[in-house]
C-alpha positions as CSV (number, residue, x, y, z in Angstrom):
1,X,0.0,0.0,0.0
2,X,1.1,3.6,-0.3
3,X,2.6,5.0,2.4
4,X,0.0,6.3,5.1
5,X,-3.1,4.5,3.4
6,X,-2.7,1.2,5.5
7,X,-5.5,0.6,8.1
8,X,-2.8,0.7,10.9
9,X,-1.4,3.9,9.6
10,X,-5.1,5.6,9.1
11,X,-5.7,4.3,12.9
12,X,-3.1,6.5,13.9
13,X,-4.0,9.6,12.1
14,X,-7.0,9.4,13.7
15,X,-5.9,9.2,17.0
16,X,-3.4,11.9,16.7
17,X,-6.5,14.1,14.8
18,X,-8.7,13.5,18.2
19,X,-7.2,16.9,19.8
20,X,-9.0,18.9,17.1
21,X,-12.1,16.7,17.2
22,X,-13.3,17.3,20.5
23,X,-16.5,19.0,21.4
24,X,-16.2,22.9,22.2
25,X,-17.6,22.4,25.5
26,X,-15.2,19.4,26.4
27,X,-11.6,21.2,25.7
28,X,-13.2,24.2,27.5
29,X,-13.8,22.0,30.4
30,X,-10.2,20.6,30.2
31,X,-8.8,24.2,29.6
32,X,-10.8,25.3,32.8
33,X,-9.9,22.2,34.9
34,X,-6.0,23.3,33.7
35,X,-6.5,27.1,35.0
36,X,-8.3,26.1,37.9
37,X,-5.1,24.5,39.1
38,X,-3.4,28.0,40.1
39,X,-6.2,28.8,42.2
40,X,-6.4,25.4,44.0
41,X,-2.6,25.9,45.2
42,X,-3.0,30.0,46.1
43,X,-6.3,28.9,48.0
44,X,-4.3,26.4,50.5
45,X,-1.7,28.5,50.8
46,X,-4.0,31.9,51.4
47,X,-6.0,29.2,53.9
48,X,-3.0,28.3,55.7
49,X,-2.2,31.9,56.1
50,X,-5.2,32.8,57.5
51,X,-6.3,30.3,59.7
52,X,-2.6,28.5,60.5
53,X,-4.3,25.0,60.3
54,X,-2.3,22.6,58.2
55,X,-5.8,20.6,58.6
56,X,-7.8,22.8,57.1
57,X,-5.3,23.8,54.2
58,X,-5.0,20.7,53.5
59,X,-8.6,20.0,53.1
60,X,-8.6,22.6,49.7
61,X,-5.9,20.2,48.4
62,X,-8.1,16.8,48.8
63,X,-10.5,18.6,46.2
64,X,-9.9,19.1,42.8
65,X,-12.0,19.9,40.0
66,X,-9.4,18.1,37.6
67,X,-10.0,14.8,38.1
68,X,-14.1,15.3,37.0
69,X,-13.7,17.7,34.6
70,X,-11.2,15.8,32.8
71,X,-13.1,12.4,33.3
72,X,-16.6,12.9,33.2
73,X,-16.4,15.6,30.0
74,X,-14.6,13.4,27.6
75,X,-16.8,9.8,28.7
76,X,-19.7,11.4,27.9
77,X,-18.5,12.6,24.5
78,X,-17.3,8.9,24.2
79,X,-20.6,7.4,25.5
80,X,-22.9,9.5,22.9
81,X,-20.4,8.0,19.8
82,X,-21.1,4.5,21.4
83,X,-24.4,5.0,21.4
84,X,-24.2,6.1,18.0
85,X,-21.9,3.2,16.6
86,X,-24.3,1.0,17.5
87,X,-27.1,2.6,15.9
88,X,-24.7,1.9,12.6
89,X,-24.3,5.6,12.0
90,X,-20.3,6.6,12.6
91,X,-19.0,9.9,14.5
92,X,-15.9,11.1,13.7
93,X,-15.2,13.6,16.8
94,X,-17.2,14.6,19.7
95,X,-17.1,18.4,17.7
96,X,-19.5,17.3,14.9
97,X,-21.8,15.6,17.6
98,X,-21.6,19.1,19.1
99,X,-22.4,21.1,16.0
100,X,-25.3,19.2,14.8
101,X,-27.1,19.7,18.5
102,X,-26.7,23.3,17.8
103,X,-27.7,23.4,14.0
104,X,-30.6,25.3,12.8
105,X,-30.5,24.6,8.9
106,X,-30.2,21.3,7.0
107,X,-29.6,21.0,3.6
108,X,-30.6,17.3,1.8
109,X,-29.5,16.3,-1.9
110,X,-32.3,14.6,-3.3
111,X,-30.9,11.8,-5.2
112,X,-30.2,9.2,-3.1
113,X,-30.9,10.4,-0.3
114,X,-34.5,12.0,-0.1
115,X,-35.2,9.5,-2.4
116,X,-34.6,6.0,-2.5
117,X,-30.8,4.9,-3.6
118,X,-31.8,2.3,-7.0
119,X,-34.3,4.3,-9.6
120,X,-35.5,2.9,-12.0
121,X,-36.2,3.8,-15.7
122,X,-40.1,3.9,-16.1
123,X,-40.2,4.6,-20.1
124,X,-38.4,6.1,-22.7
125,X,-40.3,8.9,-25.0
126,X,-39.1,9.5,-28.1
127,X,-38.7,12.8,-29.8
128,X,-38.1,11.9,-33.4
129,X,-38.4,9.2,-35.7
130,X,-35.6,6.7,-33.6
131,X,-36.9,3.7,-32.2
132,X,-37.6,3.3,-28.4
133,X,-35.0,0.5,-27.7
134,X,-32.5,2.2,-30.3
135,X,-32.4,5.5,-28.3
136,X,-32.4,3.1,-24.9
137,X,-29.3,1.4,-26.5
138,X,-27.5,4.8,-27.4
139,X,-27.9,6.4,-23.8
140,X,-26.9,3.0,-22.2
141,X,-23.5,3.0,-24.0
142,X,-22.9,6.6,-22.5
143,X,-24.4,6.5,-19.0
144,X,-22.1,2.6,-18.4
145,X,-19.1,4.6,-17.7
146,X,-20.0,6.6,-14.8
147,X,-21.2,5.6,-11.2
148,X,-24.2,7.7,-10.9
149,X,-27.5,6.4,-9.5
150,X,-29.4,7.5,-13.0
151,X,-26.9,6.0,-15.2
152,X,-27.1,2.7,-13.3
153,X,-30.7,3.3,-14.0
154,X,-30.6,3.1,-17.7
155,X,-27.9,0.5,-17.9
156,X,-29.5,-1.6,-15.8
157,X,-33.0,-1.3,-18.2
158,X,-31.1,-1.7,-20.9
159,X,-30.0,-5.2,-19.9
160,X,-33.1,-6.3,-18.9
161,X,-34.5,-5.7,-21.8
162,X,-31.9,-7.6,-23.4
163,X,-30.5,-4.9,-25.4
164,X,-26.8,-5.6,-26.4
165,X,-24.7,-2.0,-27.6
166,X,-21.7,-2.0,-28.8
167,X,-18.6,0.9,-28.2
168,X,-20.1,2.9,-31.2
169,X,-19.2,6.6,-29.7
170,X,-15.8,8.4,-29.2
171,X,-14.0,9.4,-26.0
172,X,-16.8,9.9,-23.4
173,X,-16.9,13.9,-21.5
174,X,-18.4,13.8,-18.1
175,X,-19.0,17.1,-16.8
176,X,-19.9,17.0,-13.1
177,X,-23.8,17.6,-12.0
178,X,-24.5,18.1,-16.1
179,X,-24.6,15.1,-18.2
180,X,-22.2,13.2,-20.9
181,X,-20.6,14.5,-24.6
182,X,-19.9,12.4,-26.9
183,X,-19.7,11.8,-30.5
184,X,-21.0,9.2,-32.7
185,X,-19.4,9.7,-36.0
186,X,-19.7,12.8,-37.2
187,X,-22.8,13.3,-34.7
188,X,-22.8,15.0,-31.5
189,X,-24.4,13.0,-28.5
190,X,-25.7,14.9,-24.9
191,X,-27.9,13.6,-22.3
192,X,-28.3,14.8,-19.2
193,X,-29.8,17.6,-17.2
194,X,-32.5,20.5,-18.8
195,X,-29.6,22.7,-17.8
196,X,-26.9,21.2,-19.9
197,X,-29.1,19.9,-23.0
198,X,-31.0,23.3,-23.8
199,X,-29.0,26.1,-22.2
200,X,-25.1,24.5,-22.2
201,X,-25.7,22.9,-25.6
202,X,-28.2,25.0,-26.8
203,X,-30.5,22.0,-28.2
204,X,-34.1,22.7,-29.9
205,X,-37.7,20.4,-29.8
206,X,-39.2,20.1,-33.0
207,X,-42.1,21.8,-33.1
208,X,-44.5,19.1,-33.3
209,X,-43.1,17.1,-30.1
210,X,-43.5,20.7,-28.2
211,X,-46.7,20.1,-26.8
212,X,-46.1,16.4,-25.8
213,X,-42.8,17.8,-24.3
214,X,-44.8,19.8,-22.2
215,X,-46.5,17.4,-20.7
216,X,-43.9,15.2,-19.4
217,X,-45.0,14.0,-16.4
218,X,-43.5,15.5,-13.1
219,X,-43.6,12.5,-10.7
220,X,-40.5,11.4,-12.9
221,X,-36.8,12.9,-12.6
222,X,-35.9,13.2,-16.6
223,X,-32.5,12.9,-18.4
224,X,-33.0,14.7,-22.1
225,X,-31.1,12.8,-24.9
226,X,-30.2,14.8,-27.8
227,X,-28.1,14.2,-31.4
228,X,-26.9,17.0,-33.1
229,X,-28.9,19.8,-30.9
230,X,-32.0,18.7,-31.5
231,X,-33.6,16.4,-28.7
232,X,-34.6,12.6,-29.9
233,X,-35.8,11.3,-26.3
234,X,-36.8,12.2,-22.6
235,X,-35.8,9.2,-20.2
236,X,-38.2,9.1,-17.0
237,X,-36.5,8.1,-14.2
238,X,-38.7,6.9,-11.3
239,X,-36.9,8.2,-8.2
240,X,-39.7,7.5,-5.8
241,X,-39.9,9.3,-2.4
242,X,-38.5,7.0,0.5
243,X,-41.5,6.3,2.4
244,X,-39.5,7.8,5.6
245,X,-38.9,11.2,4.2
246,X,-42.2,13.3,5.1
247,X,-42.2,11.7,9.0
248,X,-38.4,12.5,9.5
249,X,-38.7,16.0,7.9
250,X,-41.4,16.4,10.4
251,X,-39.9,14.9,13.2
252,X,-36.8,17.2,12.5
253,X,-38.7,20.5,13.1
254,X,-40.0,19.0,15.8
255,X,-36.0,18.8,17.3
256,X,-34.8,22.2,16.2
257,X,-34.3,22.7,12.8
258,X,-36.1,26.1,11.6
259,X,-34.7,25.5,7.8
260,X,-35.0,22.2,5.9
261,X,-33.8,22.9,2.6
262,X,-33.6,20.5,-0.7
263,X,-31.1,20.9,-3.8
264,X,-31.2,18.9,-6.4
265,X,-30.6,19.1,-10.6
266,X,-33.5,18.1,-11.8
267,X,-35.9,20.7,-13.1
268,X,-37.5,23.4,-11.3
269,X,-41.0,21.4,-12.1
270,X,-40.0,18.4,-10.6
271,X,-38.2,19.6,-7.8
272,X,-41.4,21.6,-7.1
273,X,-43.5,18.3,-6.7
274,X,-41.0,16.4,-4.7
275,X,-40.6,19.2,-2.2
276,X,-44.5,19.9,-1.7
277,X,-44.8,16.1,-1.3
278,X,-42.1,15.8,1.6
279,X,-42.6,19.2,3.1
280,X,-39.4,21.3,3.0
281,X,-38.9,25.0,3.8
282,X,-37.7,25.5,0.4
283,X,-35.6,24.1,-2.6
284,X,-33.3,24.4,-5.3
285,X,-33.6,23.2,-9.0
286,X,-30.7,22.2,-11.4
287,X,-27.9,23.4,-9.0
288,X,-24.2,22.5,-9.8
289,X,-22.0,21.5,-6.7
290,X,-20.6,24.7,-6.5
291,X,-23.9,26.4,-5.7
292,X,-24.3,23.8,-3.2
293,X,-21.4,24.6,-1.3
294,X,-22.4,28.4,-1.9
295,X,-25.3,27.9,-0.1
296,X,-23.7,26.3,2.4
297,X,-21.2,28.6,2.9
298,X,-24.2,31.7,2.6
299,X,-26.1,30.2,5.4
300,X,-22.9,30.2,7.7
301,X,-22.1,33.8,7.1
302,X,-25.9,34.5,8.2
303,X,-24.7,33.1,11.3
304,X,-26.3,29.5,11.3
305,X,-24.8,26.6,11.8
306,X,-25.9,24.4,8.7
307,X,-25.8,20.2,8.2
308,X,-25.2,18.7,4.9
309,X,-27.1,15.3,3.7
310,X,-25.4,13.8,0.6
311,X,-24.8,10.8,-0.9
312,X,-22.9,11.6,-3.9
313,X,-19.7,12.7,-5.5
314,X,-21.9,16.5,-7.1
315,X,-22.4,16.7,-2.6
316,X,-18.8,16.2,-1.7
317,X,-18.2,19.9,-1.8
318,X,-21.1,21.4,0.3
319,X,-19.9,18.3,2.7
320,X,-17.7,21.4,4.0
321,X,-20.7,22.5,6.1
322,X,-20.5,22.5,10.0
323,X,-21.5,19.2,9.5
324,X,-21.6,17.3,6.8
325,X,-23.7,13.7,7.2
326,X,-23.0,10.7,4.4
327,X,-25.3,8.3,3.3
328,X,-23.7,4.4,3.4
329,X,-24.7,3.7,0.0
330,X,-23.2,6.7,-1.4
331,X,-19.8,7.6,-3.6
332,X,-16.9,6.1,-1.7
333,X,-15.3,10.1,-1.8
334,X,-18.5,11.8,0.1
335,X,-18.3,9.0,2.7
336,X,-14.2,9.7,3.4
337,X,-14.9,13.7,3.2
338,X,-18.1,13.4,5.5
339,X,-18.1,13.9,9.5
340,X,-20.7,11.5,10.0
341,X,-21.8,8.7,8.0
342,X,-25.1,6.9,8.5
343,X,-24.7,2.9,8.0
344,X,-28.5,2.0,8.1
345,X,-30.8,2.8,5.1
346,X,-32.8,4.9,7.1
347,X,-33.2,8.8,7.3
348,X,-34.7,8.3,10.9
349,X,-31.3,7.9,12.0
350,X,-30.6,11.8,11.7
351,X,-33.8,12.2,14.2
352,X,-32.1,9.8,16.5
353,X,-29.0,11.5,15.9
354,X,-30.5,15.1,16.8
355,X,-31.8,13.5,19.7
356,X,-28.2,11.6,21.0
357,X,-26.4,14.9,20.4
358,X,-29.2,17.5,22.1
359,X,-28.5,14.4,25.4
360,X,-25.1,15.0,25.2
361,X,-25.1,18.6,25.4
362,X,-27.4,18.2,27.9
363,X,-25.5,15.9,30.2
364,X,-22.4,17.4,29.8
365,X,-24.0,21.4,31.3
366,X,-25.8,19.2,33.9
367,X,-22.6,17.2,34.9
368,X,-20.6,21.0,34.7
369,X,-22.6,22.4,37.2
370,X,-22.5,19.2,39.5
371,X,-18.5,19.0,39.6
372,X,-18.2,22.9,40.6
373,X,-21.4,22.6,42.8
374,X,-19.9,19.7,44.6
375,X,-16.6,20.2,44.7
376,X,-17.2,24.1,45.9
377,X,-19.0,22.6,48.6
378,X,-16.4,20.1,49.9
379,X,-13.6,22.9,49.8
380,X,-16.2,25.3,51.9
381,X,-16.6,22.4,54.4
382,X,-13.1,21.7,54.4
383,X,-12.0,25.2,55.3
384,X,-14.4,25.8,57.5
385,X,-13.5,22.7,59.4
386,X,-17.1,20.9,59.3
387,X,-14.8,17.9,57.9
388,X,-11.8,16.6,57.8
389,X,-9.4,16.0,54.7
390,X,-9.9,11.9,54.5
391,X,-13.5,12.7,54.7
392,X,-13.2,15.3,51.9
393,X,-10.8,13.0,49.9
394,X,-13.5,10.0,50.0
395,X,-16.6,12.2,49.2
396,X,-14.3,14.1,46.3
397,X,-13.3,10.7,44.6
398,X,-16.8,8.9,45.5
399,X,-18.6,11.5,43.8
400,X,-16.2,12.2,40.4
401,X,-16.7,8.4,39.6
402,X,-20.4,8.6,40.4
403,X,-20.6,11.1,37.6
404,X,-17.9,9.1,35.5
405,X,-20.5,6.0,35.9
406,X,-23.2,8.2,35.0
407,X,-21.6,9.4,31.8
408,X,-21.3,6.2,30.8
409,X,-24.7,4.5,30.9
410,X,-27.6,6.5,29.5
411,X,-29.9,6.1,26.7
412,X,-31.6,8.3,24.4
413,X,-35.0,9.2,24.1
414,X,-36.7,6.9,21.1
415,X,-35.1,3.7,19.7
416,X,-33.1,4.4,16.6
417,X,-34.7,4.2,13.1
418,X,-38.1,4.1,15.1
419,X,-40.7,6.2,17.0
């Protein structure tokens, strides 16, 4: 293997990247436990000046908020990634557990991930005097050499409708969250997106398929095929809805989230059905994954802290959110660049996930107050001499690893990937 791409070696780059991937709230607890250090050494000696008791001195000494702060924090960070792991969805710092408790927009691709992961082609409509199966055979031998969920789509209906192509087309052009150039002959070849087939390539209807193109139906995402500018054939691709999608986008206004956005490439006409049907705040037709990442980065200058859900390589970009959430069955590049990937085929995970990180949050304030609240207490009994140091000592240990124990074991509201 190249060097640094072994398992072992990528183990240890992530264990040396942990500093940076802790929770805001954690290294502030370790930077406070680091300062509070002074003060714990000038108040035994300010004690012992004032009092002359060694006893009592001694009894500021027996109580430090170290040993909680830097226990407690960091196993609760630990115990909310467990919990995760075992709901199959994978947290790579406590930070990004942090950021998405916090977040208040959340940005979904559609492709893939509103939708379900394997379309389908529903029917091919011809826009000339080609053949059906002849125009399926022509787009098949373009979309087989790219990964995309549509492509598999056609190549997959191609070969079940037993329709052999051969290499008849010259070196292939993908260009990214647009469609495929290529030339048969002397012939031109496009398919793709609206965008890249009548504004990129500047390609025509004939006049007599204009009404029949304008009635395309809507339920259906749609890859244009055209040959020498003029369009021979409108793929439907049925991309149907996961049957989760409405409920989670529900549930996730329900936890926080005052913008639920969708992007996608497809037309504005279909994007307009799909996002009535699920519910979204907005959307935003035939985008390219720079305005993805745009968006992204606009909502972050407007102060919010913003979550990305993608699946594919056109996502990878706007993964750069605050947090930026893969699906499993996505591009292997959007799963390496994401902070958190989701294993189960589920979007109910992220409702789950809202929840575990909002507990988190919450248990590490509540445990905050409880190590100064305590631990003040024990120094004031201390100094004023209402115990003595061993009794300090035990009640100062007993009670950091009666937190630790309780950072450990806790569950979240709701069962993952159900209500």
């Amino acid at each position: 293997a190249v060097g640094g791409s072994s398992r072992y070696e990528k183990i240890a780059a992530m264990i040396e990247d942990t500093e940076k991937l802790k929770s805001g709230l954690e290294s502030k607890a370790e930077h406070l436990a680091d300062r509070l250090v002074p003060y714990t050494l000038g108040g035994t000696a300010l004690t012992y000046l004032l009092t002359r008791n060694v006893t009592k001195a001694v009894s500021v000494l027996m109580v430090d908020f170290s040993c909680a702060l830097k226990l407690a924090m960091p196993l609760t960070v630990l115990t909310a990634i467990r919990e995760a792991n075992a709901a199959k969805i994978t947290v790579k710092g406590g930070k990004y557990l942090e950021a998405f408790s916090e977040a208040s927009t959340i940005v979904f691709d559609k492709t893939g991930t509103l939708t379900k992961a394997q379309p389908t082609l529903h029917s091919v409509i011809a826009f000339g005097e080609e053949k059906e199966d002849d125009l399926l055979c022509l787009a098949a031998c373009l979309e087989e050499h790219f990964p995309h969920s549509m492509a598999k789509a056609v190549v997959r209906a191609a070969a079940e409708r037993n329709l052999e192509h051969e290499e008849v087309h010259s070196k292939v052009e993908y260009i990214v969250a647009h469609g495929i150039a290529s030339y048969v002959g002397e012939k031109r070849v496009v398919i793709g997106s609206a965008h890249f087939v009548f504004e990129d390539e500047k390609c025509r209807i004939r006049p007599e398929y204009q009404q029949c193109f304008d009635e395309l139906p809507l339920q259906y995402s749609h890859l244009y095929l055209a040959i020498d500018n003029v369009l021979e054939a409108v793929l439907c691709i049925e991309d149907p809805v996961r049957e989760e999608a409405k409920q989670v986008i529900r549930e996730l206004k329900r936890e926080g989230f005052t913008k639920i956005v969708m992007m996608t490439g497809d037309s504005e006409r279909t994007a307009a059905a799909i996002a009535k049907q699920i519910g979204v705040d907005e959307y935003h037709a035939e985008v390219l994954p720079e305005d993805k990442a745009n968006f992204v980065q606009q909502e972050k200058e407007a102060g919010r802290r913003v979550v990305m859900v993608g699946d594919g390589i056109n996502d990878s970009p706007a993964l750069s959110a605050d947090v930026g959430i893969a699906i499993s069955d996505g591009s292997e590049l959007a799963r390496e660049i994401a902070d958190i990937t989701v294993g189960a085929d589920s979007l109910q995970e992220l409702v789950y996930l809202r929840r575990l990180s909002k507990e988190m949050m919450r248990r590490i304030h509540v445990n905050y107050r409880a190590i100064l609240g305590i631990n003040g207490s024990l120094i004031a009994a201390g100094v004023t001499g209402l115990i003595q140091p061993t009794t300090s000592a035990l009640l100062h240990n007993t009670t950091t690893l009666a937190l630790s124990l309780r950072s450990m074991s806790w569950k979240v509201p709701g069962e993952a990937g159900q209500e």
